[in-house]
RODO-2510 file (C-alpha; in nm, 4 decimals, decimal comma):
residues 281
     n   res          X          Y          Z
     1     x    -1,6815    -2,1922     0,0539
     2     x    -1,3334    -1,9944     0,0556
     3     x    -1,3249    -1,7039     0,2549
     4     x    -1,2260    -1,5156    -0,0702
     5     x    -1,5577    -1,6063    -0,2136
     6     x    -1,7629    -1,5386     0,1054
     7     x    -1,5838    -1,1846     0,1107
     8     x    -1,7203    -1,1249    -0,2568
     9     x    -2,0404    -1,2680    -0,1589
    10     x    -2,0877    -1,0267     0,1230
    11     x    -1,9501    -0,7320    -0,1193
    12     x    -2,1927    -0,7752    -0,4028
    13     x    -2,4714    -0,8099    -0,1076
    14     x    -2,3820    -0,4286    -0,0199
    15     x    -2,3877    -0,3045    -0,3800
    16     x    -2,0049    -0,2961    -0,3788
    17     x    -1,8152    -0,4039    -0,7284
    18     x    -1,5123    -0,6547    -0,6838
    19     x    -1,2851    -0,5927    -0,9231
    20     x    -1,0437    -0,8733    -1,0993
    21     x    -0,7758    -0,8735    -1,3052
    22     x    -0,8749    -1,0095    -1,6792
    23     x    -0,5606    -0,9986    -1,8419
    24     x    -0,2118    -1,1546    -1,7577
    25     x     0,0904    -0,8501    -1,7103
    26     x     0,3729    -0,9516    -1,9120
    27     x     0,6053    -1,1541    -1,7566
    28     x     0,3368    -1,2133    -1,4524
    29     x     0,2918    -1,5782    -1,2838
    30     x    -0,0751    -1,7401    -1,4235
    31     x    -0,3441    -1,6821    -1,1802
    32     x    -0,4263    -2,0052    -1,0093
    33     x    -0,7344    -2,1518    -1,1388
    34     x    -1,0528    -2,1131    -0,8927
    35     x    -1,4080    -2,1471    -0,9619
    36     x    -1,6326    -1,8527    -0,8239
    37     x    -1,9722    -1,8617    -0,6954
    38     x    -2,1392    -1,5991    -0,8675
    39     x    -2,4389    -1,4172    -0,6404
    40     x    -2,7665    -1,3568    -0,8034
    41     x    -2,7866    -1,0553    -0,9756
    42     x    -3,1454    -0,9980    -1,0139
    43     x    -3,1697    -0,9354    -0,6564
    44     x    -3,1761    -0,6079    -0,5072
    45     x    -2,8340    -0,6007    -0,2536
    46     x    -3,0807    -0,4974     0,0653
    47     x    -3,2307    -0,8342    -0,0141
    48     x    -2,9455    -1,0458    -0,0710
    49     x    -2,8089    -0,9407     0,2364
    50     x    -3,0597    -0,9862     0,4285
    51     x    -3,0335    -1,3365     0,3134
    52     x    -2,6992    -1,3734     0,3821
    53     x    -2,7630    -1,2720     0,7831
    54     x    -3,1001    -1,4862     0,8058
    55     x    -2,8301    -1,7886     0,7240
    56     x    -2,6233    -1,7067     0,9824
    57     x    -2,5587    -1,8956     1,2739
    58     x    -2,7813    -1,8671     1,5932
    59     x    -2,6227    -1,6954     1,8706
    60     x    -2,5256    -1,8566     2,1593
    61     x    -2,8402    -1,8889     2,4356
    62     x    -2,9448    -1,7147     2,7425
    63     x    -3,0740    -1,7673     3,0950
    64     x    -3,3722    -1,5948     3,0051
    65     x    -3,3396    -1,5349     2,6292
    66     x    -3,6787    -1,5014     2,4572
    67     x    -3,8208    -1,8132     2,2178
    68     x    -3,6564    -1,8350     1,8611
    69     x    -3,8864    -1,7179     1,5789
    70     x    -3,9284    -1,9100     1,2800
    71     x    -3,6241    -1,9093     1,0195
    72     x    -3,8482    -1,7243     0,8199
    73     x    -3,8731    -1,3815     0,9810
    74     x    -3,6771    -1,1172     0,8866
    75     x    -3,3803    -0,9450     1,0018
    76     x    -3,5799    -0,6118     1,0731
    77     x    -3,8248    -0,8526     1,3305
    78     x    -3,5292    -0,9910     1,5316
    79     x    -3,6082    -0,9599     1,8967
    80     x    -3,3450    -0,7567     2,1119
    81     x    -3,2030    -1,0731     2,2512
    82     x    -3,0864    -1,1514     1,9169
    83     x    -2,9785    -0,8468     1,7903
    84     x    -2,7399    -0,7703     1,5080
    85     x    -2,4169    -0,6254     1,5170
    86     x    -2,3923    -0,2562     1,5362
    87     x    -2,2344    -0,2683     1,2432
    88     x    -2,4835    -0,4632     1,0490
    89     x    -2,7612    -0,2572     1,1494
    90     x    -2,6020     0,0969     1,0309
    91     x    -2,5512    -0,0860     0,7651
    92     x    -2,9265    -0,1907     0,6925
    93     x    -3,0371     0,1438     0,8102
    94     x    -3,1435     0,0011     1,1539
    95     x    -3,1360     0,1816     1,4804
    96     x    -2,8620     0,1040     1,7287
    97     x    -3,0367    -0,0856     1,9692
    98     x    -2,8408    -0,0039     2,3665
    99     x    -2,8900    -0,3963     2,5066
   100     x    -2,8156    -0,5311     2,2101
   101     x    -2,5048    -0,8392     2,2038
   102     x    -2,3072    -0,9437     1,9365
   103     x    -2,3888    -1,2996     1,7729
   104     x    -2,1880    -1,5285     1,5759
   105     x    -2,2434    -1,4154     1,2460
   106     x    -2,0340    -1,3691     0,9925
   107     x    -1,8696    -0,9812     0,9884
   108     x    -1,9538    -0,7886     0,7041
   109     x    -1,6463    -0,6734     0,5455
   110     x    -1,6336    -0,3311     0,5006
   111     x    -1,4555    -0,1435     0,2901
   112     x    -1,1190     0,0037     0,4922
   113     x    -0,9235     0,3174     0,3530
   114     x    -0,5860     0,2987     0,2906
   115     x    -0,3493     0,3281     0,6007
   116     x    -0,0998     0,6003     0,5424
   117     x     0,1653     0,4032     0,5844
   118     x     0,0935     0,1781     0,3285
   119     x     0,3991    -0,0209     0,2112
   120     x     0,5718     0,1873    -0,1009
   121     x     0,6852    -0,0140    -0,4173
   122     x     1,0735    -0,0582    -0,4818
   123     x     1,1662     0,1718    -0,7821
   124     x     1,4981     0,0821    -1,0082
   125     x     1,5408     0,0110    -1,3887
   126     x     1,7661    -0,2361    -1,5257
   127     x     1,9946    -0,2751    -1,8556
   128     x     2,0127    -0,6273    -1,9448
   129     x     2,2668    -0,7996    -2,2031
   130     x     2,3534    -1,1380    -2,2725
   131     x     2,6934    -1,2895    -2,3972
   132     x     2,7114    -1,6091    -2,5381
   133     x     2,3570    -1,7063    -2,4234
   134     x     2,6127    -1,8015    -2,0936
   135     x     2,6925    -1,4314    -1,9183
   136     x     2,4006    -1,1852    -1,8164
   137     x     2,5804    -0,8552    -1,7951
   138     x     2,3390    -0,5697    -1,5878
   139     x     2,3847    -0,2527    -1,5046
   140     x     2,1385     0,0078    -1,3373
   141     x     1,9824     0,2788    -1,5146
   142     x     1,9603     0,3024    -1,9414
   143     x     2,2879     0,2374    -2,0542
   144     x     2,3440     0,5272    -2,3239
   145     x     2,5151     0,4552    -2,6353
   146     x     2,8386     0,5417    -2,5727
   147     x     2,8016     0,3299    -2,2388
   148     x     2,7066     0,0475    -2,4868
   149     x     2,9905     0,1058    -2,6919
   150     x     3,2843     0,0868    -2,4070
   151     x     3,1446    -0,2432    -2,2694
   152     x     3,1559    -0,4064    -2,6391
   153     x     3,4814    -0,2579    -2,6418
   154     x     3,6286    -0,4051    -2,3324
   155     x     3,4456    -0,7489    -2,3687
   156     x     3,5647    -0,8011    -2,7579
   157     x     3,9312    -0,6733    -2,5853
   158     x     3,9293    -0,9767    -2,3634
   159     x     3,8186    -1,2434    -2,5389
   160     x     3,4310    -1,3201    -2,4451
   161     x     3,2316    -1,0771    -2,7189
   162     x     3,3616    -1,1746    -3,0794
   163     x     3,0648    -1,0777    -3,2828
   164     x     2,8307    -0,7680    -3,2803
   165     x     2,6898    -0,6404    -2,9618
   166     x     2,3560    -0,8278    -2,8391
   167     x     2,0684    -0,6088    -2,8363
   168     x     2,0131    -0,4427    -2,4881
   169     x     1,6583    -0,5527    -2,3119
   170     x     1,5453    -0,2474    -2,0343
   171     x     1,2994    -0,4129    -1,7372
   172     x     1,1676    -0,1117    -1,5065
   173     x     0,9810    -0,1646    -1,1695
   174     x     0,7110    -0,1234    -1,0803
   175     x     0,6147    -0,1976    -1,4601
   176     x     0,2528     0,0596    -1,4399
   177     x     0,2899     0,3189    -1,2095
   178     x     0,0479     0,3625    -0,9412
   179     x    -0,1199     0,0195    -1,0439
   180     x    -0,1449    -0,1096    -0,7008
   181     x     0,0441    -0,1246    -0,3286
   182     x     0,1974    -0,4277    -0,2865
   183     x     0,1939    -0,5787     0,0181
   184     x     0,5751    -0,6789     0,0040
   185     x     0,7828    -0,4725    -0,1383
   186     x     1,0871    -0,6474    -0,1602
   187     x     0,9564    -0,9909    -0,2368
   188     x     0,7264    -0,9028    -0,5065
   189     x     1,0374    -0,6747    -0,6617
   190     x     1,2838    -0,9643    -0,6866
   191     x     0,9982    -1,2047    -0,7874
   192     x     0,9756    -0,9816    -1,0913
   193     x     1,3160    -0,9595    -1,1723
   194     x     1,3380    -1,2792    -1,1383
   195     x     1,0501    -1,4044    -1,4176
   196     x     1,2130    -1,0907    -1,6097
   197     x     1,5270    -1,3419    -1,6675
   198     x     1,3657    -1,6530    -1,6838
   199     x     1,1225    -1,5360    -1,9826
   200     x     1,4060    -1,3936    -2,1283
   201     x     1,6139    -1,6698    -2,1071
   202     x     1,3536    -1,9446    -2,2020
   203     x     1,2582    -1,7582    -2,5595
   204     x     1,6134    -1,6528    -2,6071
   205     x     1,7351    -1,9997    -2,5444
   206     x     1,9900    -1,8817    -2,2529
   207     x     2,1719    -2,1060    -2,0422
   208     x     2,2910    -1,8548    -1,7821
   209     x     2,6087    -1,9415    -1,5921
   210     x     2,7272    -1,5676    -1,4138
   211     x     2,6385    -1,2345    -1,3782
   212     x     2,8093    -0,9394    -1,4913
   213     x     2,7261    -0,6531    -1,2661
   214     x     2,8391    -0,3029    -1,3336
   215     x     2,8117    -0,0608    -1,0562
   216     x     2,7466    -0,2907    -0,7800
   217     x     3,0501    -0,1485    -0,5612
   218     x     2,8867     0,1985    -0,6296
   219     x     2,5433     0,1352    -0,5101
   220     x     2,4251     0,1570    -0,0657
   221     x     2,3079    -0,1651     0,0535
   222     x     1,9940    -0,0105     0,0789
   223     x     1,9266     0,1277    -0,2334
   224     x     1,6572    -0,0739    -0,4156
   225     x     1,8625    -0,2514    -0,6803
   226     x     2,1510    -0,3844    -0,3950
   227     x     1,8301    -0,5233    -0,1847
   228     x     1,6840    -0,6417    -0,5042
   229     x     1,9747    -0,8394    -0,6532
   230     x     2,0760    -0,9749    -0,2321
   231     x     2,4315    -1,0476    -0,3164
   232     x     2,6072    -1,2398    -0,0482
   233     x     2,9480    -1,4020    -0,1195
   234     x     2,9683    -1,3018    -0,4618
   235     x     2,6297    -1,4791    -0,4997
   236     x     2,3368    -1,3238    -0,5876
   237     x     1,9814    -1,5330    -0,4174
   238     x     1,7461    -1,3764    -0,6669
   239     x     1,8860    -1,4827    -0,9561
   240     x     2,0683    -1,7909    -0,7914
   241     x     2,3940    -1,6931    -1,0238
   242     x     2,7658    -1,6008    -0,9151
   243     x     2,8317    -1,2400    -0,9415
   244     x     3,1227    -1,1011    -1,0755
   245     x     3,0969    -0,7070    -1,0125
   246     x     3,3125    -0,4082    -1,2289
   247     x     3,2591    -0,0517    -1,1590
   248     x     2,9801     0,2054    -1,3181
   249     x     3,0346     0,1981    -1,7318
   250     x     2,9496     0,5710    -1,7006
   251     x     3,2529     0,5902    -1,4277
   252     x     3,4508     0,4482    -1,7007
   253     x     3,3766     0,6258    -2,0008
   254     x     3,5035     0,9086    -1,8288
   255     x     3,7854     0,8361    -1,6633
   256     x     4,0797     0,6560    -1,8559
   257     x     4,2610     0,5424    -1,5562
   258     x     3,9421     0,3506    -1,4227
   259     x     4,0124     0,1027    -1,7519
   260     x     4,3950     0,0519    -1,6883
   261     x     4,3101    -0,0360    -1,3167
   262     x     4,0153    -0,2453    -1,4660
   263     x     4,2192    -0,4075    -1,7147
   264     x     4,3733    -0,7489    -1,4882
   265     x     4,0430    -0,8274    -1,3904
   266     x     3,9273    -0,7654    -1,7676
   267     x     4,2138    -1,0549    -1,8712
   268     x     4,0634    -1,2345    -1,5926
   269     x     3,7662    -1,2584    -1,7001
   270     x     3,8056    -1,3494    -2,0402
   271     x     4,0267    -1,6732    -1,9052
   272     x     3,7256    -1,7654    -1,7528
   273     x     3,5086    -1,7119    -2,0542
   274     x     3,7284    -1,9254    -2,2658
   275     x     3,7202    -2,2026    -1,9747
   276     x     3,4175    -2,2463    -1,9630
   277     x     3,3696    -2,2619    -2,3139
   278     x     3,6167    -2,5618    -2,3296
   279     x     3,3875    -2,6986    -2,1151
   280     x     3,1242    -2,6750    -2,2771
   281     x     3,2508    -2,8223    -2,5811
***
């Protein structure tokens, strides 16, 4: 047997409820397929573990260690030679017994509390818009409407939007709060980000070719987006995509000289766009 299923084996022994997930989270990776051995639930816990410590192996022998009983006696009738765990025995309600050695059976595995400083999930929420089925344009945050408007604005202005604006798609992380602490942070967040985009882009039909990220400049390298996204080189290892980066739409919607200094790279940017479309074709 797995140790996962010897773990649940010795948990529903002690009367304690394992708990699995019976539906798939949206956007999740399918849970590989395993078959569980399911303990007998007509017997009481005291007796199935019991059970479970009687089939344990023997411990290892003495110079003057007293004769083996039969298989057949129970745990409560072990001599001291052969005693159980400390452990064990507070758990069967068993006095501690002071000459008493541990054997080679199997630890129970008891429930632990939570260390305090249990790993704390990555936090950010994404805008996500796609051009063309080609350009994935992201930003951090809920882009308002006025936010929506300017970048339809400045991507009809150079050349790559030329028809209405794609609908906007939000992805927030951890997707149910206080749901569970994962046990890496950082891998888990760009793992979901990751599927995020690849279900999107699989129903959607997308054949993503860059990335369009607004705000990047703006952001720490250790906020939880930059760590997220790992940009290096103008390359972003999450989403294995080249990055092109602009500053914050909100910075621009505010502040008319941010578009004329933004405007080269705009024109820029929509030669590309038009390259690659010849390309394409």
């Amino acid at each position: 047997m797995t140790p996962e299923v010897i773990r649940r084996h010795y948990l529903a022994a002690m009367g304690i409820t394992a708990w699995a997930s019976r539906y798939q989270l949206p956007n999740a990776l399918p849970t590989e397929a395993c078959e569980w051995e399911e303990a007998p639930a007509s017997t009481p816990p005291r007796e199935r573990l019991h059970a479970l410590l009687d089939d344990a192996p023997a411990p290892r022998p003495r110079s003057q260690a007293p004769a083996a009983e039969p298989t057949s006696a129970r745990v409560s009738e072990t001599p001291a030679g052969t005693a159980l765990p400390s452990a064990v025995r507070a758990l069967l309600g068993q006095p501690p017994v002071a000459d008493s050695k541990p054997v080679d059976a199997p630890v129970v595995a008891a429930p632990q509390q939570q260390s305090a400083s249990a790993a704390e999930p990555l936090t950010f929420t994404l805008s996500c818009v796609c051009f063309g089925g080609r350009w994935l344009s992201v930003s951090e945050g809920e882009m308002a409407p006025v936010e929506q408007q300017l970048l339809a604005n400045m991507l009809r202005a150079a050349g790559v939007l030329s028809a209405e604006m794609p609908a906007v798609a939000y992805f927030k992380w951890p997707p149910m709060a206080n749901a569970f602490t994962p046990e890496e942070p950082l891998e888990e967040a760009q793992q979901g980000v990751a599927a995020f985009i690849a279900g999107a882009a699989g129903r959607q039909g997308w054949q993503l070719e860059r990335l369009l990220w607004w705000g990047a400049d703006e952001l720490p390298d250790d906020s939880p987006l930059a760590r997220v996204m790992a940009v290096s080189q103008q390359h972003s290892q999450t989403l294995s995509l080249p990055v092109w980066q602009g500053p914050a739409l909100k910075a621009l919607a505010h502040k008319a000289s941010a578009k004329r200094e933004l405007w080269p790279a705009l024109m820029a940017l929509g030669e590309q766009w038009r390259a690659g479309q010849e390309s394409r074709e």
